[in-house]
C-alpha positions, 0 to 999 in steps of 0.5 A: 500500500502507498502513501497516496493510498493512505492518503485516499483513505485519509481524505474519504473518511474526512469527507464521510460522516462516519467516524471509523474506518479499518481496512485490513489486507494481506499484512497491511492493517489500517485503523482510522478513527475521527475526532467528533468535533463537540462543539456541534452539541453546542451549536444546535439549539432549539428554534426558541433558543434561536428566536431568542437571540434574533436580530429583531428581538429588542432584548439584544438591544439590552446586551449591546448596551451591557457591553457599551457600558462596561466599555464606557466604565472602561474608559472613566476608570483607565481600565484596560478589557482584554476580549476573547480572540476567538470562540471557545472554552475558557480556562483559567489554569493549565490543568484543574489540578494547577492554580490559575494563571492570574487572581483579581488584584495580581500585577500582569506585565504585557505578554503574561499569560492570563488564561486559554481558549479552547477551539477545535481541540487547541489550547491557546495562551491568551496574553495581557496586552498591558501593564497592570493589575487584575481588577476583575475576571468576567467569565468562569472556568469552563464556560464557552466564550465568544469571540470578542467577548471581554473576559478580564479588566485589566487598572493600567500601571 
């Protein structure tokens, strides 16, 4: 069996909606077997769940002025939000068995690693971007984040 062989068998499973497949010939034995991407459980609400996050439902007006008056709280008291870069699973700590990378009031330096995301199966080590101190933590661990969604409020140094 070649490589391209492999390949094909590779790009056929990708491409199926089954998630394991063997094929055993002569002294050749293959098993392959897909990662079912989890997320899917999240992203398939029920219709209610969809109605209620519609664009044309006034109570979406009520989160957007949520998040304008932190952003405007930001502003008055020199804090510093750092968002989400990507949709995901936030995690405060390396491990549930490690301490969590910062503890509101703790002093961060650009480039500290504050928590990670989550997506796909990656880990991605979110860094603060500025000079200051934790003044408080938004999400909880383990929650599901969004891009952009603010997750830290960082006083300036």
């Amino acid at each position: 069996m070649e490589i391209t062989d492999i390949q094909a068998l590779i790009d056929a499973l990708d491409q199926s909606s089954i998630s394991e497949l063997e094929y055993e010939k002569k002294e050749v034995k293959i098993k392959l077997k897909k990662v079912v991407n989890e997320a899917h459980e999240f992203s398939s609400k029920p219709k209610e769940d969809f109605e209620k996050n519609d664009l044309r439902n006034p109570t979406l007006g009520v989160q957007e002025n949520d998040s304008k008056t932190i952003h405007q709280q930001e502003i008055k008291n020199n804090l510093y939000q750092i968002n989400s870069p990507m949709v995901g699973t936030f995690y405060n700590s390396s491990s549930p068995t490690e301490d969590p990378y910062v503890k509101i009031g703790q002093e961060v330096n650009e480039n500290t690693i504050v928590c990670m995301v989550e997506a796909m199966k990656l880990f991605n080590e979110i860094e603060s971007e500025v000079k200051g101190q934790i003044e408080d933590i938004l999400v909880e661990n383990g929650e599901l984040v969004e891009y952009g969604q603010p997750l830290f409020l960082v006083a300036r140094k």
